[in-house]
C-alpha positions in Angstrom: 0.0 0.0 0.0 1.4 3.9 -0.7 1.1 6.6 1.7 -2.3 7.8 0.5 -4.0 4.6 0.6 -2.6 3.9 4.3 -4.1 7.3 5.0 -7.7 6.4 4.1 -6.9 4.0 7.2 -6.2 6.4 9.8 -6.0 9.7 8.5 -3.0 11.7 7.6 -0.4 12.5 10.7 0.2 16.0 12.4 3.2 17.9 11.9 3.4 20.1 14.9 6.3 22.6 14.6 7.4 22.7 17.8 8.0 19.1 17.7 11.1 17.0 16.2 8.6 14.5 15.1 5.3 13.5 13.3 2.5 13.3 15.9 -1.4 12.1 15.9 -4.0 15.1 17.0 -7.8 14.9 17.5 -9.8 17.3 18.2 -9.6 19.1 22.1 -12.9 19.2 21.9 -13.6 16.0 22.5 -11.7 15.5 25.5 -13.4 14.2 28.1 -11.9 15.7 31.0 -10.4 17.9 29.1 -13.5 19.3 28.8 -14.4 19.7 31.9 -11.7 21.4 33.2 -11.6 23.7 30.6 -14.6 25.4 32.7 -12.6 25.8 35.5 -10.2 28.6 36.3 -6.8 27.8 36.6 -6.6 24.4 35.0 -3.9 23.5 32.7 -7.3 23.2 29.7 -8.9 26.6 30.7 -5.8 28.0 28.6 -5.8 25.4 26.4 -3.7 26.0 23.1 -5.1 23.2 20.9 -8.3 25.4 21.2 -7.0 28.7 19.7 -4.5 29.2 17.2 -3.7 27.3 14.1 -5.8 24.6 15.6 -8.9 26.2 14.9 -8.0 26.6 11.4 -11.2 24.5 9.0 -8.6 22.2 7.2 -6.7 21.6 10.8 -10.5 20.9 12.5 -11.6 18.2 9.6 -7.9 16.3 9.6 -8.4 15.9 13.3 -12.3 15.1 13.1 -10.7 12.2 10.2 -8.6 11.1 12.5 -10.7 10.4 15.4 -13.4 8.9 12.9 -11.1 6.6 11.4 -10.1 5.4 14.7 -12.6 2.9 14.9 -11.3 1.2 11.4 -10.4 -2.5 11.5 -6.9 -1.7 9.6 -6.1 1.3 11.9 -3.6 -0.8 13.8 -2.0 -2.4 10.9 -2.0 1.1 8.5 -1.2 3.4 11.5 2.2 1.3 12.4 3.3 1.2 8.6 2.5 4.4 7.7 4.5 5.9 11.3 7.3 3.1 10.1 7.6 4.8 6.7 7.1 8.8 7.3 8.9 8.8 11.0 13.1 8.9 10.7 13.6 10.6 13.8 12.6 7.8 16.3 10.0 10.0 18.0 6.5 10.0 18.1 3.8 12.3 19.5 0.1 10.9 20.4 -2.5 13.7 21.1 -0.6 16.8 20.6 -4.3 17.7 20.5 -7.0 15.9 22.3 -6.5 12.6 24.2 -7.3 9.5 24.2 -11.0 8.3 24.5 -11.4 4.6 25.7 -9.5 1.5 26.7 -9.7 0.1 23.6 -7.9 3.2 21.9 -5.3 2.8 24.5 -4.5 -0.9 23.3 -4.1 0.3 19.7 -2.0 2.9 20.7 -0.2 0.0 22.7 0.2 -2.2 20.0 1.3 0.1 17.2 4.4 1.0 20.0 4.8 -2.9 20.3 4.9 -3.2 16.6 7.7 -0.1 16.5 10.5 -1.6 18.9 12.8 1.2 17.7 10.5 4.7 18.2 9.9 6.4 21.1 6.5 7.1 21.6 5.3 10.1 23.9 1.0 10.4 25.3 0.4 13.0 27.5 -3.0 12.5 28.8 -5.4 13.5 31.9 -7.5 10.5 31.2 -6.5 8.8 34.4 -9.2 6.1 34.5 -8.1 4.8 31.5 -4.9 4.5 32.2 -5.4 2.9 35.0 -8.3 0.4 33.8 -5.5 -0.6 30.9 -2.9 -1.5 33.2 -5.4 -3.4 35.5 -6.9 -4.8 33.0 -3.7 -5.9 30.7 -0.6 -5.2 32.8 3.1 -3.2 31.9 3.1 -1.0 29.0 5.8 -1.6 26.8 8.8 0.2 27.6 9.2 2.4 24.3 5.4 3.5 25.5 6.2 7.1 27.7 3.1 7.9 29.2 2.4 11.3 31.5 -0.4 11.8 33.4 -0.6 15.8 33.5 -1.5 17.3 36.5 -4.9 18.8 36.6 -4.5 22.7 37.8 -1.7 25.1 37.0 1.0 25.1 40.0 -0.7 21.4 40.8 0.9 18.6 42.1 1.7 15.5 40.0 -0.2 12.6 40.1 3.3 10.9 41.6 2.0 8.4 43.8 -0.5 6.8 41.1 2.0 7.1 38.1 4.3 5.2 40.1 1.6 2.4 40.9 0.5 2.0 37.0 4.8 2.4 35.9 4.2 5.4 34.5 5.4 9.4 34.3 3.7 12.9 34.8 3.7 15.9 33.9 3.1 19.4 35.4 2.5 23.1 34.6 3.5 26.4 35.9 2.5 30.0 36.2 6.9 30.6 36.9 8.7 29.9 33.2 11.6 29.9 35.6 10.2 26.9 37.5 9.8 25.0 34.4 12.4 22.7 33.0 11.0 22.6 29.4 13.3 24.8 27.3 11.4 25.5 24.3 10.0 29.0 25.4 14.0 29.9 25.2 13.9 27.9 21.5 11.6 29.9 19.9 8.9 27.3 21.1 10.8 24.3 19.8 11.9 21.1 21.4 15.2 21.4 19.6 17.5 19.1 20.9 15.9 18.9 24.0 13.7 14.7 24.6 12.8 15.2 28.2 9.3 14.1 27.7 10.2 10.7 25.6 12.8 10.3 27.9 11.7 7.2 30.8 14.4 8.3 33.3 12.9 11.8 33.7 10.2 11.2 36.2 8.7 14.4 35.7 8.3 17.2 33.1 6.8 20.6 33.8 6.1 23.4 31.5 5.6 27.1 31.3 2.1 28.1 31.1 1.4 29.0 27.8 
């Protein structure tokens, strides 16, 4: 199969500039707690970026609205991991650099497209805790090339330490003080650069500026 034909599978993948990868967005409006806290002042989604912006563009809105639709095809799995195998050369990989994941059953597919890619890091940030935690209840370790945050809910907030360590997992945490943070890209013109902090499993936790 070529590139367009995998694409009628799953969609075509983001290309967020900040990132030194590809990555897979849908759209923040379907977040479920996401959603939620954007209605409440001072969460990390009441400033939300994948809600303003280039995001909101029409063509960016009906890629991401593809995406999420197509995530329910029986050849996702399959035409996701060959189409990340051929288009990805820097051995990263964003999920959800808009939206987050939806159910358990997403989760595995995410799982298993990381299981069928030994040598890319993936990266998913998400708040979805439950299913997090239902996956690894239900299924066990994540593979190791799998680096999942769970993002702390509230600006200046705690992370969610204690139950990342019980599901062998990471956070990730956001603050009001851009000299608090240790993610450099507001310094890189909002770039990762060289930086890989948040693929990186050894980095327990990552906190960024408030955008």
């Amino acid at each position: 199969m070529n590139i367009r034909e995998l694409e009628k599978d799953t969609g075509t993948l983001s290309n967020p500039s900040k990132m030194p990868s590809h990555g897979h967005s849908t759209p923040a409006a379907d977040c479920i707690t996401g959603s939620k806290l954007a209605k409440i002042a001072g969460s990390v989604c009441s400033k939300c970026y994948a809600r303003k912006g280039r995001y909101v563009f029409p063509n960016v809105q009906d890629a991401q609205r593809k995406r999420r639709d197509l995530l329910s095809s029986p050849r996702w799995v399959e035409s996701m991991t060959e189409l990340i195998r051929r288009r990805e050369k820097s051995g990263h990989f964003r999920w959800k650099d808009s939206g987050d994941i939806s159910s358990v059953e997403e989760l595995s597919n995410i799982v298993q497209v990381a299981r069928n890619l030994p040598d890319i890091t993936f990266w998913l940030p998400t708040r979805e805790y439950g299913i997090v935690s239902k996956w690894v209840e239900t299924f066990g370790k994540m593979p190791h090339n799998l680096i999942i945050r769970l993002s702390a809910y509230m600006i200046d907030g705690k992370p969610p330490i204690i139950l990342a360590k019980r599901l062998g997992v990471l956070t990730s945490t956001v603050s009001s003080d851009k000299q608090a943070a240790d993610c450099p890209a507001y310094k890189q013109g909002g770039a990762c650069g060289d930086c890989r902090r948040c693929w990186d499993d050894s980095v327990e936790n990552v906190c960024y500026p408030q955008h």
